[in-house]
C-alpha positions, 0 to 999 in steps of 0.5 A, spaced: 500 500 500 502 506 497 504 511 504 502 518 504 504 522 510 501 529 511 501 534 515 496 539 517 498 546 521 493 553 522 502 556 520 500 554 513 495 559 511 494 560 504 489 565 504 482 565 506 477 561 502 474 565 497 465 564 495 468 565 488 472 560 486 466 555 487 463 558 481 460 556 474 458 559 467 452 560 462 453 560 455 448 561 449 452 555 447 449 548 444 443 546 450 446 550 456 441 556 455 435 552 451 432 546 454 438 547 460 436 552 465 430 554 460 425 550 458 418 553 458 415 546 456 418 543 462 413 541 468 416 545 473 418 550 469 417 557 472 414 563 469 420 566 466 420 559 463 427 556 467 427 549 469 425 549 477 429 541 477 434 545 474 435 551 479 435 546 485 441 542 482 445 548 481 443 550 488 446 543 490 452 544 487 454 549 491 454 554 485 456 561 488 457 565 481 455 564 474 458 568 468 454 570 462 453 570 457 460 568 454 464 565 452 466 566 444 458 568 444 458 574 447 464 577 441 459 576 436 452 579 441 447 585 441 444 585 449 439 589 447 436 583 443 435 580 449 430 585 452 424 588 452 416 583 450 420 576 448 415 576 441 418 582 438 425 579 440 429 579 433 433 571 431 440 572 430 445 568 427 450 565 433 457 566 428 461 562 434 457 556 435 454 556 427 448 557 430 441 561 430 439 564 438 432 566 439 434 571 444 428 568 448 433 569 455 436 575 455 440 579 460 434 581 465 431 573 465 438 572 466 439 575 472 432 573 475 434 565 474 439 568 478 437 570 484 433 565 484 439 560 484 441 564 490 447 565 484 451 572 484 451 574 474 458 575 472 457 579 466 462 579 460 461 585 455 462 584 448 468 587 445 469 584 439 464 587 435 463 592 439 466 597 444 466 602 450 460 606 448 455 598 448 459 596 455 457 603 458 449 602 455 449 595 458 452 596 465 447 604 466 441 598 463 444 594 470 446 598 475 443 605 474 438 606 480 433 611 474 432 617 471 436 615 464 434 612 457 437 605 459 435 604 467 429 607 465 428 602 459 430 596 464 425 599 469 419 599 463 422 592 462 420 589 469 425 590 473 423 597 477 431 595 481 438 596 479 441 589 477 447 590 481 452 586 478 459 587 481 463 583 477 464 585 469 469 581 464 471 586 459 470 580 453 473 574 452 479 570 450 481 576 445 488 573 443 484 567 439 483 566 432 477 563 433 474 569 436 470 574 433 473 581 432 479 577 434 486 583 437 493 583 438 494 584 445 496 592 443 489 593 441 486 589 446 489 592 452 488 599 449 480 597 448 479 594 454 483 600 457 477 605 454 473 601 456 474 599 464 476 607 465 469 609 462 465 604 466 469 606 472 466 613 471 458 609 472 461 606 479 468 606 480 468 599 486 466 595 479 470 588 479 474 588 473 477 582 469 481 584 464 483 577 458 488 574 459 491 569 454 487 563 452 492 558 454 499 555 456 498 552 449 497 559 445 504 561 442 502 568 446 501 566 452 505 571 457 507 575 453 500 577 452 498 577 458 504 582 459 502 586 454 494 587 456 496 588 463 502 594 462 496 597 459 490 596 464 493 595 470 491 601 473 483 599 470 482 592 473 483 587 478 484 581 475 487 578 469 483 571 466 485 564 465 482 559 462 484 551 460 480 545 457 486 541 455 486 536 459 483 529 457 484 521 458 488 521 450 490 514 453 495 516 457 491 515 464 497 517 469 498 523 465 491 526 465 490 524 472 496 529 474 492 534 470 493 540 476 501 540 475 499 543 469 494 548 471 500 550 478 504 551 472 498 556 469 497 559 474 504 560 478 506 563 471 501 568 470 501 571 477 509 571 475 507 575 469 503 579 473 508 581 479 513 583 473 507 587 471 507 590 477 514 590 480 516 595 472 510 600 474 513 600 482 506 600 485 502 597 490 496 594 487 497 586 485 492 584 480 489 577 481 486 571 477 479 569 473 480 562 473 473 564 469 473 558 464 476 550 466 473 544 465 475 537 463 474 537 455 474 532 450 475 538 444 475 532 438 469 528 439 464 528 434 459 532 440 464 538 440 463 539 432 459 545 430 455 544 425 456 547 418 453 549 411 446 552 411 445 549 419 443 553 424 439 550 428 437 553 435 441 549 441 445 544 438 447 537 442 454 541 442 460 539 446 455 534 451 461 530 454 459 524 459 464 524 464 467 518 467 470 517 474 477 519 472 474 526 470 471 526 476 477 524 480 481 529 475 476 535 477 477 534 484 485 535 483 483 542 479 479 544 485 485 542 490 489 547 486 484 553 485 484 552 493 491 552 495 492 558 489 486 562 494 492 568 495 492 569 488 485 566 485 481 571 487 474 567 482 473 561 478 469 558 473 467 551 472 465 551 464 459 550 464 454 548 467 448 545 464 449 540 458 455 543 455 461 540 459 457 540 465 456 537 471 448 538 471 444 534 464 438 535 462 432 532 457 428 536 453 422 536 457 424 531 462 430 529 467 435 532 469 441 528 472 449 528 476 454 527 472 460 524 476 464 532 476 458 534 480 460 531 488 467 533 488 465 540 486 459 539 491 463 537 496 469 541 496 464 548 496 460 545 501 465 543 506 472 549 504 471 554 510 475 559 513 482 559 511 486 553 506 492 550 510 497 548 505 500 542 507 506 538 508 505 532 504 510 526 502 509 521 498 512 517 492 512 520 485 511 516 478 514 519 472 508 521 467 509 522 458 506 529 459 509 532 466 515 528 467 516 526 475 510 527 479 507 526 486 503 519 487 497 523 492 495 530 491 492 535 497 489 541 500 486 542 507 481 548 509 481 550 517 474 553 520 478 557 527 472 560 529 467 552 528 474 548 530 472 544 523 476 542 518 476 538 512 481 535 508 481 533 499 486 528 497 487 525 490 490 519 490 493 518 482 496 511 483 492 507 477 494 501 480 496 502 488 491 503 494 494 508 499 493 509 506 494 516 509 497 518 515 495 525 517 499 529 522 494 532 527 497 535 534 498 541 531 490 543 531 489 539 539 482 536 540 480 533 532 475 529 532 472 524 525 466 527 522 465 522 516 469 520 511 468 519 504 471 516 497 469 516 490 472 511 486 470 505 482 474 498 478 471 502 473 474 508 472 471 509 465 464 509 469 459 514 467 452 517 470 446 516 466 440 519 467 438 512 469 443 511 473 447 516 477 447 515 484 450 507 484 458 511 484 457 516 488 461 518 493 460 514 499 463 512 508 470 511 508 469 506 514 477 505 515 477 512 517 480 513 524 483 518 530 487 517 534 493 520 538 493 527 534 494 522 528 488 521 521 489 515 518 485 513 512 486 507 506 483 510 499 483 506 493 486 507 486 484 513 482 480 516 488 477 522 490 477 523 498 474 528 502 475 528 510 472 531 515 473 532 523 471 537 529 473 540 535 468 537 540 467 540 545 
């Protein structure tokens, strides 16, 4: 059996745990808007339309916020479209997904599904086709009390109260070919300059996060980010990630090591970052929207638009069907974003309802769990106070893609005021159980809450509408305290969540 040894200590402080890491994604993308979140047929359809089973598993989730409405969507989107008597709304072709949007959900039915999933909106601006004096439209349309042409528009429009969006995306992964209204960094940064500095003229305390490359992979990444950021880092407050590159090609050791990967991308933007900061000699530290990341399988037949004369209106697109190792994988993602919690300030799991989602739906009928559900629903239930970076030791294996690696990976969080801890591990051996033995005298009094695992034989098992429950993650009987020290067995390929308390 593999060892593990690791070692909690409340001097190992990241940082706080931070709502927004636990956050999701909403495009009008394939079926994530239509017969996702909205589907009026649907029996408990409200009466705006949205999917009642739906709102209810995002709550589930744990979902803290949800960004919207893209993604490479919105580089081609007119909001105005969305607003105002849904019958008299125009049908615009969706260039970046080859597709046809009723505009029948739109920016207010947004926010109303919203608050009604007890979600804060992530609002992104369109600044491939448009521009400064759009954006500064869409947020006096959001955010301004009354008394103007677009506040009142939204007033006469249902919506008597401001909308109060906080956190705005000054467009989408710029830097890529494939966006519309595609930029150099030179001309992105200087757009997204105008642009924060006017919308800064509305509300000054807006959360501004500026396109950050769209890739490790991408030939510009960090010389991108170096260029945007000279030009807005006195505009915004934090600079986008977004990674979808990992996938089981074959390679099973290599994909379960995934989260090196996004240490690495998230290690080398806050570098860019600080580099950004040390030449301009100023305080301000700009942190990261880790606002797009996912497991993806980008070259399944699922992942092809379709093309020609075919636009239809929400496509089966980009519908990957998770197994337990992407869960396990997701997991490792999580763990990631959390022991980075001192410099990823928002993250976003993309996306959240059909399209390489957690959460499926059937037009008309039933929504299910994905495996990638429990590990995020897990780690957003139970990471409170602060995120311990701990002391782990344990054996490393070689993989094709990341060279030599540890076997487990984790991340605790520590609750002072409730004494609750709780503890997320991985262990990435494809053949090995292992037992971890976990150093607890530093936090006096821990007694074992529960203990969970989610594994299967099969790593390869998928959730199906019929089935989605049968590997779930359930008791690890072999969790046990005693004389300061945790030890629990885990099996190959697993996800694994600890809790303890102080009692008493």
């Amino acid at each position: 059996m593999l060892p593990v040894s690791i070692t909690l200590d409340p001097a190992f402080r990241v940082g706080p745990v931070r709502r927004r890491t636990f956050g999701s994604f909403v495009e009008h993308l394939g079926r994530c808007v239509y017969t996702g979140i909205h589907d009026p047929e649907h029996p408990t359809a409200d009466a705006d339309g949205f999917r009642k089973d739906v709102v209810e598993l995002t709550r589930d989730l744990g979902v803290s916020t949800v960004r919207y409405p893209g993604g490479n969507f919105v580089s081609g989107y007119r909001w105005e479209d969305g607003i105002g008597p849904v019958e008299q709304r125009p049908r615009r072709l969706d260039l970046a997904w080859h597709s046809t949007d009723p505009n029948t959900v739109g920016v207010d039915e947004f926010v109303r599904w919203s608050r009604a999933a007890d979600v804060e909106p992530m609002m992104a601006v369109n600044l491939g086709t448009r521009g400064v004096q759009e954006a500064l439209d869409l947020l006096e349309y959001c955010n301004v009390k009354g008394g103007t042409r677009w506040s009142d528009l939204r007033r006469q429009n249902g919506s008597p109260e401001p909308h109060d969006i906080r956190m705005w995306c000054l467009g989408n992964e710029m830097d890529g070919p494939w966006q519309i209204g595609h930029k150099t960094a030179y001309e992105y940064g200087r757009l997204a300059t105008e642009t924060a500095r006017a919308m800064r003229m509305i509300q000054p305390d807006l959360e501004l996060v500026a396109c950050g490359s769209s890739g490790v992979p991408m030939p510009t990444f960090g010389e991108w980010e170096r260029i945007v950021l000279g030009e807005t880092y006195e505009y915004v407050d934090m600079i986008s990630a977004h990674a979808y590159y990992w996938e089981e090609d074959g390679d099973l050791g290599s994909f379960l090591a995934s989260a090196t990967d996004m240490d690495h991308f998230i290690e080398s933007v806050a570098a860019t970052a600080d580099a950004v900061r040390a030449h301009k000699k100023v305080s301000k530290r700009i942190h990261i929207s880790f606002d797009e990341w996912n497991v993806w399988y980008q070259h399944r037949a699922e992942s092809k638009p379709p093309t020609g004369d075919d636009w239809p209106v929400a496509p089966v697109l980009l519908e990957d069907r998770y197994n337990v190792a992407d869960a396990v994988v997701v997991g490792n993602l999580l763990i990631s974003l959390l022991r980075h919690t001192d410099r990823v300030h928002a993250a976003s799991l993309a996306q959240l309802v059909n399209v390489i989602a957690p959460i499926m739906t059937e037009p008309g009928g039933r929504a299910w769990k994905q495996t990638i559900f429990h590990p995020f629903a897990q780690a957003s239930r139970y990471a409170r106070g602060d995120v311990l970076r701990v002391a782990l030791d344990v054996a490393t294996y070689e993989t094709a893609k990341f060279g030599d690696v540890a076997l487990a990976d984790a991340v605790a969080t520590y609750d002072a005021e409730t004494g609750e801890v709780a503890l997320f591990a991985v262990n990435r051996s494809t053949t090995q159980p292992a037992r971890l033995d976990v150093d607890l005298r530093s936090i006096p009094g821990l007694e074992l809450v529960e203990a969970s695992v989610l594994a299967n034989p099969d790593h390869q098992w998928q959730a199906t509408a019929d089935d989605d429950s049968s590997v779930a993650p359930r008791a690890n009987a072999t969790a046990q305290v005693a004389d300061g020290r945790l030890t629990l067995e885990v099996p190959p390929v697993s996800w694994n969540v600890v809790r303890l308390a102080v009692r008493g």
